[in-house]
Residue frames as qw, qx, qy, qz and C-alpha x, y, z in Angstrom:
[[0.351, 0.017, 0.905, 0.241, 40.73, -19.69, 3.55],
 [0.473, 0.281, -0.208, -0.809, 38.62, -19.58, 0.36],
 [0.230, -0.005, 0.955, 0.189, 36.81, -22.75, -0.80],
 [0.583, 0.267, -0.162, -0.750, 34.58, -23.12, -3.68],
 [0.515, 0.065, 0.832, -0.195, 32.10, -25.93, -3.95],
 [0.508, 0.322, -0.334, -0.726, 30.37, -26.63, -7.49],
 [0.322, -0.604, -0.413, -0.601, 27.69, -27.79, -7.91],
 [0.090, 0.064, -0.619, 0.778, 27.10, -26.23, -3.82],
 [0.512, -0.498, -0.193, -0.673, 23.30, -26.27, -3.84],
 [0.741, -0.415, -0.527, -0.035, 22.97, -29.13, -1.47],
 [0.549, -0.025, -0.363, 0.752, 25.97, -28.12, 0.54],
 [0.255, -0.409, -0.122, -0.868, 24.47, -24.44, 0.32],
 [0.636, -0.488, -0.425, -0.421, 21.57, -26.17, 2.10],
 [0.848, -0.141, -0.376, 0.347, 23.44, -28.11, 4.46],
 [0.396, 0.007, -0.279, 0.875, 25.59, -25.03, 5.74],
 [0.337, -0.479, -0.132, -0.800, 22.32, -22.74, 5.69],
 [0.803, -0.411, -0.406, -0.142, 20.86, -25.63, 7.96],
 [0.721, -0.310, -0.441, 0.436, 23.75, -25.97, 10.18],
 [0.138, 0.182, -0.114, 0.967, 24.79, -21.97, 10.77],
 [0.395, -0.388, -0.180, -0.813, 21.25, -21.22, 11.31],
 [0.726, -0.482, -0.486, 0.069, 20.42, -23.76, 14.20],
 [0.571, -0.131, -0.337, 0.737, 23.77, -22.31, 15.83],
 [0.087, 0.248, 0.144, 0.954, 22.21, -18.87, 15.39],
 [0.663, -0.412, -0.333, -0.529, 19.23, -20.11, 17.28],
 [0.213, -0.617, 0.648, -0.394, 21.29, -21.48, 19.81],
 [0.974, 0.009, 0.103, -0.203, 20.10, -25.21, 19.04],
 [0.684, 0.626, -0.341, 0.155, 23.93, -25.97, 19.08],
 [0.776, -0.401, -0.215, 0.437, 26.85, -26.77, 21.33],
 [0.174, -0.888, 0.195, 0.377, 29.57, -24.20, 22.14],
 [0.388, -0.348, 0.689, 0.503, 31.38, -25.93, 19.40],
 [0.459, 0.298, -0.327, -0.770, 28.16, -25.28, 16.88],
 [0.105, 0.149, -0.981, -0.073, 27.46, -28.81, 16.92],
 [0.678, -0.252, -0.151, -0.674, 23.36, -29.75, 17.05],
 [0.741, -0.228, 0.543, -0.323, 21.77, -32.74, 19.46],
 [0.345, -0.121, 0.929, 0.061, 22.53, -36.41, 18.28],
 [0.577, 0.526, 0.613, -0.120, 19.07, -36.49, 16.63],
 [0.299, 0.913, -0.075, -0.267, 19.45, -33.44, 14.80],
 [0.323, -0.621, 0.640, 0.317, 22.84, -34.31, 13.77],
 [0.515, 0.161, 0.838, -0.082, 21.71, -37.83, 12.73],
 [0.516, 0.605, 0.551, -0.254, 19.11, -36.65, 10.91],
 [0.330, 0.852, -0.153, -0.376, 21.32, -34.06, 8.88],
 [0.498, -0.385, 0.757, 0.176, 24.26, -36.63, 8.71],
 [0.513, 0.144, 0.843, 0.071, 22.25, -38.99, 7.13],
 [0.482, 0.751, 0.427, -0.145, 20.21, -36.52, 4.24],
 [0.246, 0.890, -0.376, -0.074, 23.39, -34.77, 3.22],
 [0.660, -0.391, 0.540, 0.345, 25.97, -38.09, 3.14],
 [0.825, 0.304, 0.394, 0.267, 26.18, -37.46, -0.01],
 [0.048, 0.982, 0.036, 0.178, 27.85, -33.67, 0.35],
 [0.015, 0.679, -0.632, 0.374, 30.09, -34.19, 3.00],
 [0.834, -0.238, -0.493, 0.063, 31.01, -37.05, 5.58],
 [0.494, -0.820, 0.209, -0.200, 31.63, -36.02, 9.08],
 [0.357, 0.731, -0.505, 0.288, 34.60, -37.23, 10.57],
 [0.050, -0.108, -0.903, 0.414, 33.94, -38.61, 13.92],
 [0.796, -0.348, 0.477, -0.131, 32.43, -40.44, 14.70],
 [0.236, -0.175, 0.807, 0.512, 34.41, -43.05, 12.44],
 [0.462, 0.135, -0.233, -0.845, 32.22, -43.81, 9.55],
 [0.551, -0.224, -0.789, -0.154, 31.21, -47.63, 10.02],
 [0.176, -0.188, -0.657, 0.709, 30.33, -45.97, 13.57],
 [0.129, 0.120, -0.338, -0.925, 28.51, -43.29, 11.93],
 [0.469, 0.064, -0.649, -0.595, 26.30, -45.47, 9.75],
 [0.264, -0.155, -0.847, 0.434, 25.61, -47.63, 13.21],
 [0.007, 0.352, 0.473, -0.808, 24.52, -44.70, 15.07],
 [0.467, 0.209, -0.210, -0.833, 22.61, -42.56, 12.19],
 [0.345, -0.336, -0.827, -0.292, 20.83, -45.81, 11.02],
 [0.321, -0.544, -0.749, 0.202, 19.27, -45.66, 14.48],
 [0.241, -0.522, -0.305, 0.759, 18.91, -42.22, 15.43],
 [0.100, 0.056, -0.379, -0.918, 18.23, -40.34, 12.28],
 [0.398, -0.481, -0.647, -0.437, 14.38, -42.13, 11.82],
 [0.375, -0.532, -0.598, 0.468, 13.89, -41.40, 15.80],
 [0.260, -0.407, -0.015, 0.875, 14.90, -37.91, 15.12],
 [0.078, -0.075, -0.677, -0.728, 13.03, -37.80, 12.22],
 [0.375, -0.451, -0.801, 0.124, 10.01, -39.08, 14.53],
 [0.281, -0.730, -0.385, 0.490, 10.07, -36.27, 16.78],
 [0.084, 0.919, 0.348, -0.163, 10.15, -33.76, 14.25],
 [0.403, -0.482, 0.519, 0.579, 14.10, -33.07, 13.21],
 [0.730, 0.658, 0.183, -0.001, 14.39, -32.03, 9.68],
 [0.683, -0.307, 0.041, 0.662, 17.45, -31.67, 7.86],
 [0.074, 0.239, 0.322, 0.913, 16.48, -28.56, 5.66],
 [0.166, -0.454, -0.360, 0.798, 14.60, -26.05, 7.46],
 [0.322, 0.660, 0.442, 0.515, 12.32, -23.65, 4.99],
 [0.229, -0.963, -0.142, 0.011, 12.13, -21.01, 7.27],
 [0.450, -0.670, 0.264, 0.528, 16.10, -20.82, 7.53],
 [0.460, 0.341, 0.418, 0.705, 16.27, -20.83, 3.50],
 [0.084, 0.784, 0.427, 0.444, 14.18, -17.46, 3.60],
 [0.309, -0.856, -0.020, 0.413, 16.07, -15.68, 6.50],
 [0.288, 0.936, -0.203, 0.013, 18.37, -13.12, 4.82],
 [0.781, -0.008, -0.113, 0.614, 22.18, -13.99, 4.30],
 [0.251, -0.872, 0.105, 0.407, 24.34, -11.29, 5.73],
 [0.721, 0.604, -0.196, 0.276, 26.99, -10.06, 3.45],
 [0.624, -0.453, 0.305, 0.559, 30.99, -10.79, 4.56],
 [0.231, 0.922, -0.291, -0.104, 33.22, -8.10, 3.63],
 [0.849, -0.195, 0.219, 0.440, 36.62, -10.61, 2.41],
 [0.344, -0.747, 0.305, 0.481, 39.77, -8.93, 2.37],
 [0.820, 0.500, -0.191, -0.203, 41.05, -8.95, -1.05],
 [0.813, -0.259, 0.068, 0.518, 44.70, -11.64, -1.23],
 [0.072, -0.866, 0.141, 0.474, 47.60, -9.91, -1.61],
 [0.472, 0.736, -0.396, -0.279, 49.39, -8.96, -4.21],
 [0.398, 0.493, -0.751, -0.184, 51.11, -12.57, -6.02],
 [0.337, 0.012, 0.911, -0.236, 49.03, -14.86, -4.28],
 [0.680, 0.031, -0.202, -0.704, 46.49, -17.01, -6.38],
 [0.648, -0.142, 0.586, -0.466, 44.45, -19.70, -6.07],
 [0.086, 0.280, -0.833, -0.469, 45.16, -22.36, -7.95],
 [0.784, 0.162, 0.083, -0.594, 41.67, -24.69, -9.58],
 [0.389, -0.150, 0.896, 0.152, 41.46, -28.01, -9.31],
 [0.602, 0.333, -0.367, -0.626, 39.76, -29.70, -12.48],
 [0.618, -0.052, 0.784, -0.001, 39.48, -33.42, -11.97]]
């Protein structure tokens, strides 16, 4: 799958933030950070993306309360030290021949 995000800084952040906990092993087996952490990113990046489950009037329940706790004890959602670790480079296959990707334009 290819997906392109524009403008992607925040996102950018947001995926640096969430790959790089998992890479620290502050994640579940399913990459997923603690409730606070979560919370905390949940709630600084709802404008990027919206999580799925919980529902979102659940969501907005839970983060209300959990994101300032988490926030309390030191949870950040943007990390400086994980902007300044090196990205690896991914080798991507090129597509094959008569497949393109078509651009949405709203």
């Amino acid at each position: 799958m290819i997906v392109e995000i524009r403008p992607a800084r925040r996102f950018e952040q947001m995926a640096i933030t969430l790959f790089s906990l998992a890479r620290e092993g502050k994640t579940d087996k399913k990459g997923i950070p603690n409730p606070l952490q979560m919370a905390v990113i949940a709630t600084e990046f709802d404008d990027v993306v919206q999580f799925l489950n919980p529902p979102p009037a659940i969501q907005r329940l839970l983060f209300g309360v959990l994101a300032p706790l988490g926030r309390m004890l030191g949870y950040k959602a943007i990390y400086p030290h994980h902007l300044e670790q090196s990205v690896e480079s991914v080798e991507v296959e090129p597509l094959p021949d008569g497949i393109r990707i078509p651009v949405f334009n709203p």
